[in-house]
N, C-alpha and C positions, 0 to 999 in steps of 0.2 A: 516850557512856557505855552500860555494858549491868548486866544483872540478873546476879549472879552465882548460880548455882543447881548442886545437888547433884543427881547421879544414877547412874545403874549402867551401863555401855557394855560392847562388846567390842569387839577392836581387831583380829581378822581371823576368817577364819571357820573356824578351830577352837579358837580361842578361848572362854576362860568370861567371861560376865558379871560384871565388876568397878565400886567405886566409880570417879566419874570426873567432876569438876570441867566445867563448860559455863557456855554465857554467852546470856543471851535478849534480844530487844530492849528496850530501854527502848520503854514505850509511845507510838506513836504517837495521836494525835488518836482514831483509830477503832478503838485495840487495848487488848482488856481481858484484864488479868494475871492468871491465876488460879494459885491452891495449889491443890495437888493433894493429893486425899484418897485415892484409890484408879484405879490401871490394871489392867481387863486382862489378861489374854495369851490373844494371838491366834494360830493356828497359824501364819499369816502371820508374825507374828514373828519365829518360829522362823526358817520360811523363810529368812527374809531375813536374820538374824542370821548364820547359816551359809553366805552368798552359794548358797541354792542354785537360785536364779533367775538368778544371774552380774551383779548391777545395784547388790549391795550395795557403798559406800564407807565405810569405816575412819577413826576410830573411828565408831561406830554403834551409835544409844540407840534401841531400840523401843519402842512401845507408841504406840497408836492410841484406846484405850478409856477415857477420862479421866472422870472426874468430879473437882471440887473447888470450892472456893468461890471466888466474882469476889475478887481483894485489892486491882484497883483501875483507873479504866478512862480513857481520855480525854477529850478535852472534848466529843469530836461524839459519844459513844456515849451512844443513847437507850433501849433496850432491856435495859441491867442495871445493877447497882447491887454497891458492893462487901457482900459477905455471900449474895449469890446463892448457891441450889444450882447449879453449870450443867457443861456438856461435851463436850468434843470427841473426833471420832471420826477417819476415813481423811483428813479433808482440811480444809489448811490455809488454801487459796488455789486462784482458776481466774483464764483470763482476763475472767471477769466479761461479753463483749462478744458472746460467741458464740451463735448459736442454741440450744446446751443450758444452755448457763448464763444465756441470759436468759429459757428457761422454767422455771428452779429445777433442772435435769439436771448440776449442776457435776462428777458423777460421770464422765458424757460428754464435758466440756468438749473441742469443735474443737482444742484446742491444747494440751492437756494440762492435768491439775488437777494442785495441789503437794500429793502427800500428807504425813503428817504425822510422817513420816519418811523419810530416804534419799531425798528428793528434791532439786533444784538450788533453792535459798532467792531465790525470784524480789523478795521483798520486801528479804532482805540484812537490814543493823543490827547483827551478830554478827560477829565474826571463823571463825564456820562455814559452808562454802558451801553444805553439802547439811542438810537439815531433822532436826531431831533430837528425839522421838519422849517420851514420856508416863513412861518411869521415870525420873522425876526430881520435884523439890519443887518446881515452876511452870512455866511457859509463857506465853507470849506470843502470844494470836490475834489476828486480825484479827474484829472485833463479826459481821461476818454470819457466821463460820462457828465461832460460840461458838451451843448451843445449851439449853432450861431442862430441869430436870430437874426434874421434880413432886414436890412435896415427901411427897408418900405413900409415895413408894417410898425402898427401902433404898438408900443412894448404894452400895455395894460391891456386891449385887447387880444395879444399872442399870447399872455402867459395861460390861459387856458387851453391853447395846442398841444402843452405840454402833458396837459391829462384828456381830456376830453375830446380834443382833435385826433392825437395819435389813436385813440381808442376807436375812433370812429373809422381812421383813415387805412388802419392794416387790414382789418377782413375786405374790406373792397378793393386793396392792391392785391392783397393775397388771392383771393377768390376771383383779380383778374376783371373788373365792372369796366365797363367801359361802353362806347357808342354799338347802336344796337339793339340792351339791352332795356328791361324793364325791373327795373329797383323799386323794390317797398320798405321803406323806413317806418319803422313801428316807434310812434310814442314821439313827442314833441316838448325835450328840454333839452337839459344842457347838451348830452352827446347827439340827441335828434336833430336838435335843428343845426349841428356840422355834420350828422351824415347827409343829410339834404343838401348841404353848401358841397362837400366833396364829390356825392354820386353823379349832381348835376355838374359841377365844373369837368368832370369824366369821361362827360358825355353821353349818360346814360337818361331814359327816359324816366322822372325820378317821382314816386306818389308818396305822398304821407298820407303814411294811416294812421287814427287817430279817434279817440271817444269823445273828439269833444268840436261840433262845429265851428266853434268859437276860433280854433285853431287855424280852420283853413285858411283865413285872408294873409296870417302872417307867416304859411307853409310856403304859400307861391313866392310872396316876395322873397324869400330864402332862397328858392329854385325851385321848389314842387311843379311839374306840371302838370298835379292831378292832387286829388283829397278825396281819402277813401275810409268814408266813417265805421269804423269796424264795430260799432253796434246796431248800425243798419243790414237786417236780414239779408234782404231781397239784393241789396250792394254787395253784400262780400260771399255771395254763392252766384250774382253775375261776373266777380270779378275771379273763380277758383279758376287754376291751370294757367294763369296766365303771369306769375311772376320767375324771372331767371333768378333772382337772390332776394334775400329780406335780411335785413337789420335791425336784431331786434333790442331796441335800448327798452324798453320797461325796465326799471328798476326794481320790483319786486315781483314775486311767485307766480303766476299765471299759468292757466290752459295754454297750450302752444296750437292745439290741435285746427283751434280756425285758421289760424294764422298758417299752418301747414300746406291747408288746401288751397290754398292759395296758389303755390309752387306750379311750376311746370314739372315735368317728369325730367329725373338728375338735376332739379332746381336747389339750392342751399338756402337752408335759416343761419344764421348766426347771432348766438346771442351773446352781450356784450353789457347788459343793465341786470342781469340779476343775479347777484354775489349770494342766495340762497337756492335752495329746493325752489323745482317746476312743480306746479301743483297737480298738475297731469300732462303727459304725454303718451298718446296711445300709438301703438305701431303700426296699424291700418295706413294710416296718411303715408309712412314715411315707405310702406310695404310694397303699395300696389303701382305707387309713379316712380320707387328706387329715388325719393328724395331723402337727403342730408340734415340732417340737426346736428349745430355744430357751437364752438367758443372761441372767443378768442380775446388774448389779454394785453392791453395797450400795444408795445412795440418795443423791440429792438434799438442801442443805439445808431446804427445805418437808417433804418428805417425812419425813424423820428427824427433825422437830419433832412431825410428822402421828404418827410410832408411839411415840413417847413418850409423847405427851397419852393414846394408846392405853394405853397401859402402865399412866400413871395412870389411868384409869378403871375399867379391868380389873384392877386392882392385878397384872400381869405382870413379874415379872423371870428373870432369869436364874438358874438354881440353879452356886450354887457353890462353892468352895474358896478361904477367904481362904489369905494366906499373907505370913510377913517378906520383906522385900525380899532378903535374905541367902539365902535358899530358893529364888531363881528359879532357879537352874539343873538343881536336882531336878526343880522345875516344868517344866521344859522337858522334861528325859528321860522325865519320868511322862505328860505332853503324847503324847509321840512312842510312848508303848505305847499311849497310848488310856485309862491311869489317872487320871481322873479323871473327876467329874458334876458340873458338864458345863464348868468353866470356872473357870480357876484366877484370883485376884484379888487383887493385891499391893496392901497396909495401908503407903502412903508413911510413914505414921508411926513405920516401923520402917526407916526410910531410914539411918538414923544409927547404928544399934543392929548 
């Protein structure tokens, strides 16, 4: 038997987002059902909604960003209860046995982690073979990769922590930022304006850089406390050798190299926005200060427990734009101009309507 569940699909890639009947597993022993209250949307997505990574399979429901309430769990799960806030993010499943997944790194997993869409359904139980993704009224996880959501925070606001937070928040635990130091956040959307929310909550001295002035007034309010226009000459060759880490969300191919000189000597880049080819990087910068160019990919399930509780305590969320379920495909076009701050976030409860 399976869950029969409502949701919004498209069935090739140029295709729009439609309703579209799916089937989730009845739960087993260690899998807790949740309703969905709010996804979401991820530029990835997009992406992948329009095959333009060439990986996507037909029909195909995205969404990654979940929050909603547990409705009901099985008999081994210890950790939630039905009425939980709780949510899932990029991953539904690892081989659990591998060196990164048995130090909490499921992101890395040796053998591949099943995201939470458009991937091969290693688990099965559905008559669907590739995993189908968060616009929809439930889901079916497996308990370790359901995680809490603090009840402080706004669920339609948090469910973007899920992608765009964790993404933002592990190179700067990893990489250690804290008071002291001088953080450059490159590029100002969805994952920019929570690297600014995180580096500053940190305690770190936090600048958005950015091509666009227009940005600055709503960089500070985030936490910036500085705006460093990086198509101003004469600013970003006063500002070279004096950053300890950069964050670099641009979403697409670019020169790295100004953005390099920036670095202090042993300073790190980390990029984190662009899922293609750099269009240059030369090895001078990285040669003569012994600086780092580097990646890194969302989070771990520990770790993406570890920036929630953060969340709550810093009362942190995402700033966003609710929206009907009927409205995603605007959402998407207004996505792909860059209209919107900072993260558009679909109300399931308008699934029907």
């Amino acid at each position: 038997m399976t869950l029969q569940t409502q949701g919004y699909a498209t069935h090739s890639a140029s295709g729009r987002l439609a309703p579209f009947g799916l089937e989730r597993r009845d739960p087993r022993p260690e899998d807790v059902v949740i309703d969905i209250l709010y996804c979401g949307i991820c530029h990835s997505d997009i992406h992948s909604a329009r095959n333009e990574w060439g990986w996507t399979h037909y029909p195909f429901v995205p969404g990654h960003e979940i929050v909603g309430r547990v409705a009901a769990v099985g008999g081994k799960v210890a950790r939630f209860r039905p009425g939980d806030l709780v949510g899932v993010g990029c991953l539904v499943d690892s081989c659990r046995r591998c060196p990164s997944c048995e130090a909490g790194l499921e992101q890395y997993c040796d053998n591949g982690f099943t995201g939470t869409y458009g991937n091969e359904d290693r688990i099965g139980g559905t008559p669907h073979r590739f995993t189908l993704g968060g616009y929809s009224d439930k889901i079916t996880v497996d308990e370790r990769f359901v995680l809490r959501i603090p009840d402080n925070l706004d669920p339609a606001a948090a469910a973007p922590l899920l992608c765009a937070g964790i993404t933002t928040y592990s190179p700067l635990r990893h990489w250690g930022v804290g008071p002291g130091q001088k953080v450059g956040v490159i590029g100002l959307g969805g994952l920019g304006h929570m690297g600014v929310k995180f580096a500053h909550a940190m305690g770190a001295r936090t600048v958005m850089i950015t091509t666009s002035p227009q940005k600055g007034e709503d960089a500070r309010r985030l936490g910036a406390d500085e705006v460093l226009l990086s198509k101003d000459a004469g600013a970003m060759d006063a500002a070279r050798n004096g950053f300890d880490f950069l964050l670099n969300t641009i979403p697409v191919g670019h020169d790295v190299d100004p953005y390099m000189e920036l670095l202090k000597r042993d300073g790190t880049m980390v990029v984190v926005g662009s899922v293609e080819p750099l269009t240059r990087v030369n090895g001078i910068p990285l040669i003569f200060r012994r600086r780092s160019l580097a990646g890194s990919l969302i989070g771990g399930l520990p770790e993406t427990q570890e920036m929630l509780d953060f969340c709550g305590r810093h009362g942190i969320v995402c700033d966003i734009e609710k929206i009907a379920m009927k409205d995603v495909n605007e959402a998407y076009d207004r996505t792909v101009r860059g209209d919107v701050k900072y993260r558009f976030v679909i109300d399931m409860a308008t699934l029907g309507t």
